[in-house]
C-alpha positions, -999 to 999 in steps of 0.1 A, spaced: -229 -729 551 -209 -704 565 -176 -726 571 -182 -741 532 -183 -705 517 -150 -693 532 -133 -729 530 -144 -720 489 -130 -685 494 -96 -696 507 -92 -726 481 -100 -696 452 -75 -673 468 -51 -697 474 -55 -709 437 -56 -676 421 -20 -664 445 -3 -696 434 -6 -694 396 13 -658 395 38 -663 416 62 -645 387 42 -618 389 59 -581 398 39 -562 418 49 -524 428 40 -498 449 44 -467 427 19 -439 427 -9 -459 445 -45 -449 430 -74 -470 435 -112 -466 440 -133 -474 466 -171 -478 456 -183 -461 484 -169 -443 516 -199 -459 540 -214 -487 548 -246 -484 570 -258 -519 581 -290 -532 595 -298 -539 632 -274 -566 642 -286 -589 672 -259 -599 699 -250 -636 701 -262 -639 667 -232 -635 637 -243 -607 614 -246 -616 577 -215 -615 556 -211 -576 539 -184 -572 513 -175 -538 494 -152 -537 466 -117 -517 456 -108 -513 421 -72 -506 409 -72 -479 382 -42 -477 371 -23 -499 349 0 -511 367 -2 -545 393 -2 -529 432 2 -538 467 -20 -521 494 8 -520 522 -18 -522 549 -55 -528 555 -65 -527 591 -95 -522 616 -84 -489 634 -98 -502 668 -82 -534 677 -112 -549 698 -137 -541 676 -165 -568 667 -158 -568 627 -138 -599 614 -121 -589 580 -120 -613 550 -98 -607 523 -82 -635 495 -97 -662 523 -79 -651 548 -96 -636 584 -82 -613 607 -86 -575 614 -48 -566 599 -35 -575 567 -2 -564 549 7 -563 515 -21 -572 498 -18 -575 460 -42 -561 439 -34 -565 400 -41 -539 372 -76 -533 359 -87 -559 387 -111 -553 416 -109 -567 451 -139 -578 468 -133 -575 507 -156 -597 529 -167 -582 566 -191 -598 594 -199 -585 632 -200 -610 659 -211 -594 690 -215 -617 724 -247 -618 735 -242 -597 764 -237 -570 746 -257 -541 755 -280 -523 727 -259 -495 713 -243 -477 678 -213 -491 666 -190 -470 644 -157 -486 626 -134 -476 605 -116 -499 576 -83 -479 571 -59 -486 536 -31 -472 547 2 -463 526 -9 -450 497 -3 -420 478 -24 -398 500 -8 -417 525 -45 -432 540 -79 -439 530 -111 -447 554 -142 -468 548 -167 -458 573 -192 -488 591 -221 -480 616 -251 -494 623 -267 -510 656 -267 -538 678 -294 -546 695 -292 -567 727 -306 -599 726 -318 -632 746 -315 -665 728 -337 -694 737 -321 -723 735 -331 -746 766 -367 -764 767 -373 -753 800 -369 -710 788 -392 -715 759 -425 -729 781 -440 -702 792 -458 -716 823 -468 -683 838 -498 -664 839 -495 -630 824 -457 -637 810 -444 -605 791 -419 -600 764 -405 -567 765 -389 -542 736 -361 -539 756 -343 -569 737 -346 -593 709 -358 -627 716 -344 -654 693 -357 -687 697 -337 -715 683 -369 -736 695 -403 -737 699 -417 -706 721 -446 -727 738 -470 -712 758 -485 -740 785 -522 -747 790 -544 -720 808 -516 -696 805 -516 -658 784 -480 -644 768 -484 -605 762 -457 -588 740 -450 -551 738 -453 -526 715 -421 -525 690 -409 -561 703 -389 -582 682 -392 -622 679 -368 -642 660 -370 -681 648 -344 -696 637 -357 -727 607 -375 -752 625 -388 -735 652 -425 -721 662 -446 -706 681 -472 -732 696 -505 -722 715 -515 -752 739 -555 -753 744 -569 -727 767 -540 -704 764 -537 -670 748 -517 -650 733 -517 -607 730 -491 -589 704 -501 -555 717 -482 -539 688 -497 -496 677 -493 -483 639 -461 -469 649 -445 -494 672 -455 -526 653 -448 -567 671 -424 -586 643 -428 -621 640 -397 -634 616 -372 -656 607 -337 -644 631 -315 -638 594 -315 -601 589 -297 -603 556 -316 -577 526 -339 -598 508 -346 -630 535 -382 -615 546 -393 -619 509 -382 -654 508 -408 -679 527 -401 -705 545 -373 -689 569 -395 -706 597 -425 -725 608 -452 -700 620 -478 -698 650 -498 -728 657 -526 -726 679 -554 -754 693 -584 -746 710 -567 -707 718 -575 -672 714 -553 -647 694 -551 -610 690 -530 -595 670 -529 -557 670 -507 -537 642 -482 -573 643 -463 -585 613 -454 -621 608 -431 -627 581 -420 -654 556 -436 -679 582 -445 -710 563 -478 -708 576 -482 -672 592 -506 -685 615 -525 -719 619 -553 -723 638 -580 -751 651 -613 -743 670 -597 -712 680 -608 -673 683 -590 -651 666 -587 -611 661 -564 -600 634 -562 -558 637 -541 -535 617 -516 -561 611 -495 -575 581 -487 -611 573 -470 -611 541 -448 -637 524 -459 -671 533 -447 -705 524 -484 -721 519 -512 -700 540 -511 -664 556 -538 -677 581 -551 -710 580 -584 -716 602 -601 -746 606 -639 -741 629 -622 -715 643 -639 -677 648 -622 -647 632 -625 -610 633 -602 -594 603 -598 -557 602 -576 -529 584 -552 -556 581 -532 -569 550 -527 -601 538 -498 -606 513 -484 -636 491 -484 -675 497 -480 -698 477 -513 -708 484 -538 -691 497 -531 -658 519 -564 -671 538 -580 -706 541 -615 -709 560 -619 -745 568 -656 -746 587 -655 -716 591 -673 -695 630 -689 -662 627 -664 -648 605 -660 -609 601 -640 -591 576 -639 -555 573 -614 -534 558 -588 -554 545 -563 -565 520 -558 -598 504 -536 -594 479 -522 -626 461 -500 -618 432 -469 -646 435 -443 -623 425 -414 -627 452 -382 -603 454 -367 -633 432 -390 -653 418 -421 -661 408 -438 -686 430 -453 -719 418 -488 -720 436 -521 -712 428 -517 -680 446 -558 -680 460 -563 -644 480 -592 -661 499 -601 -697 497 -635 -710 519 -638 -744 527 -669 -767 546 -688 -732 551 -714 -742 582 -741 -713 575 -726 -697 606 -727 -654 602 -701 -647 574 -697 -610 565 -670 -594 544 -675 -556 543 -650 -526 522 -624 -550 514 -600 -566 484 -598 -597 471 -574 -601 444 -543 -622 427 -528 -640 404 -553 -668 409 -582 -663 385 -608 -659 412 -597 -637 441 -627 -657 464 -629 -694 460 -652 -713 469 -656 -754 481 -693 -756 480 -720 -727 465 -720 -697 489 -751 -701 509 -775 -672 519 -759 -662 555 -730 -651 537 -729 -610 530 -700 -597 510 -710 -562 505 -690 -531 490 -660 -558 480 -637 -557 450 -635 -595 439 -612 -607 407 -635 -625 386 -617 -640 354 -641 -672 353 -675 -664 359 -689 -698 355 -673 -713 388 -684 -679 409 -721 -661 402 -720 -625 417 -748 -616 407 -769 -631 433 -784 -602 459 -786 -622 485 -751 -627 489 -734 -602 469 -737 -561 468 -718 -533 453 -691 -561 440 -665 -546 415 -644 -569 393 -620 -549 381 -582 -549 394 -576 -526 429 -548 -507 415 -519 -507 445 -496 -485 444 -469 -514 443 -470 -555 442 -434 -559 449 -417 -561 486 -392 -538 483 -418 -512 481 -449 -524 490 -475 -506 490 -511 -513 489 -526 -477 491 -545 -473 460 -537 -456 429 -556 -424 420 -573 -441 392 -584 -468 416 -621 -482 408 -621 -497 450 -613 -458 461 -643 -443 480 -663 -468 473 -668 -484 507 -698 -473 531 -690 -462 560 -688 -477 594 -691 -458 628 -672 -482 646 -641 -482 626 -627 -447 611 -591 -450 611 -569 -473 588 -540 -499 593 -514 -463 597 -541 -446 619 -555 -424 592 -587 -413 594 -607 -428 564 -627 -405 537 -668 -404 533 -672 -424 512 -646 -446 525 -620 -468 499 -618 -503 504 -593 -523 514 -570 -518 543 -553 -481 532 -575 -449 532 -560 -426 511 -559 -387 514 -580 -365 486 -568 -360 459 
């Protein structure tokens, strides 16, 4: 994709250059502006290229100019310049025409063995009638280890770790073997490109030992603005016959966050957020959810298929289909139940809500074992879902949560102050502190944010 953009870029340039070759260009009384003076970039991995940044110059003056020289002031730096087409780090001469802007293309390609560190560049104009102007580029490169042979992505032994100490990009499956437990570090990165997953072979485990302010990241490896509100960027975690706990983790843009069979699973303080289809997907599986949040698919942020002794306490589920740049096209379920076995089901100070016109959907009529108590449920279509039943449901409200924000670029599911789900809650001994660590009110709110008084 990369090669067909800049093959498009040179044909443009070289099109644009060719159909004025008549035109005078001068050099008097250079004045243009630059839109900004700094760039700051986000975390860069090694042996990965960076996206492709661009600023922009605009000549104000009304006359056609030539920039005598645009250059990377050190010569081994990582940057690869981009201007009219061409690449390189030192370009002379280049014409910009009255009234016109420039749009100047940048990327970072860092080996992989390069070491986590700062970088700090400068883009220098130089010639002009304050004889030089600077644009300023920093950021960070973190160190990385790419995955790309079978045999580095089984993890055959016991007790394996990934550490914080690098990125880990897998370009392929990360496997764990049979019988065999991965642990991964507070603050610790991993990165999948497309088609690759993480897969859970039966009898294995895996621990995201994550805290509030050090959280695991599950993602796709682009790092470009925007891509972690776009699903789809990879395939997920797939699990058979496994146990999972996931404490304060975020999986991202997964196309199915997590999928699991006739496993146990323990989702704590944790986000999984933009999905392609399900957030969690469990089929006969057990599952213990707390203080965690579960945000957008397409489908259903989570799908109980036969559901084992599930427990839900303090969470989230918020549904709306509103992505950073579009709206998405399925029936956007917060929690959909499927083939329920009368096995103990509770659901205790949490949210259920979304675009869909039930925030809690049931396959078959909820049966008696099931408690969902102190729960805000949407409830547009009261025919298909009776709350009204004790033995099920208590303390249900119907009206919308109130978050503070729906949209990814600040999202935010802390409640408004007008909230009908804050203090609402009872409270629960075992469990006082939020997905941030913050100690929760008495009365506590629901969902998976305690907010301060007022």
């Amino acid at each position: 994709m990369r090669a067909l953009f800049l093959c498009l870029l040179t044909f443009w340039a070289t099109f644009f250059i060719s159909c004025r070759e008549d035109l005078e260009v001068k050099n008097q009384n250079l004045h243009f502006a630059i839109a900004q003076d700094s760039l700051f970039l986000d975390t860069i991995y090694s042996g990965i290229s960076s996206p492709v940044f661009s600023f922009q110059i605009k000549n104000q003056t009304k006359k056609n100019l030539l920039i005598p020289e645009i250059y990377l002031e050190n010569t081994s730096s990582y940057i690869h310049l981009n201007i009219h087409g061409k690449s390189g780090q030192n370009f002379h001469n280049v014409p910009l025409l009255k009234g016109d802007s420039l749009r100047i293309l940048f990327q970072i390609v860092a080996p992989e063995s390069t070491e986590s560190k700062e970088i700090k560049e400068k883009i220098i104009f130089k010639g002009l009638e304050n004889n030089q102007k600077n644009i300023e580029i920093s950021g960070f490169i973190q160190k990385s280890k790419i995955y790309k042979n079978t045999d580095d992505l089984i993890f055959q032994n016991n007790q394996a770790t990934l550490h914080n100490d690098i990125a880990h990009i897998f370009t392929k499956d990360l496997v764990v073997a049979q019988h065999q437990t991965l642990n991964i570090q507070p603050k610790t990165k991993l990165l999948f490109f497309h088609e690759s997953k993480v897969i859970l072979n039966p009898n294995s485990e895996l621990n995201s030992n994550g805290t509030p302010e050090k959280r695991v990241i599950f993602k796709g490896f682009r790092n470009d603005a925007g891509y972690d509100s776009i699903p789809l960027q990879w395939k997920g975690i797939k699990a058979q016959n496994a146990k999972i706990n996931l404490h304060s983790t975020e999986i991202k843009a997964a196309e199915i966050g997590l999928d699991a069979d006739e496993s146990d699973l323990v989702i704590d303080k944790s986000l999984i957020i933009n999905s392609g289809t399900y957030g969690v997907r469990a089929k006969q599986s057990k599952l213990k959810i707390f203080n965690s949040v579960f945000f957008n698919a397409s489908q259903a942020t989570l799908l109980l298929e036969g559901p084992l002794e599930t427990e839900i306490i303090y969470s989230s589920f918020a549904n709306p289909g509103i992505h950073q740049y579009a709206q998405s096209f399925g029936e956007n379920i917060p929690m959909e139940i499927k083939d329920y076995q009368n096995q103990p089901f509770q659901v205790i100070n949490s949210i259920f809500h979304g675009r869909y016109r039930q925030g809690v959907v049931f396959g078959s009529k909820p049966s008696k074992p099931m408690i969902f108590s102190h729960v805000l449920i949407k409830n547009d279509d009261e025919k298909n879902l009776d709350l009204n039943d004790n033995h099920i449901f208590n303390a249900i409200i119907t009206r919308a949560p109130l978050f503070k924000s729906i949209f990814l670029k600040a999202l935010d599911l802390s409640l408004q102050k007008n909230s009908p789900a804050k203090q609402k809650g009872i409270s629960i001994e075992s469990i006082s502190t939020d997905l941030n660590d913050q100690s929760r009110r008495n009365p506590p709110d629901l969902g998976a944010y305690a907010s301060i008084a007022d």
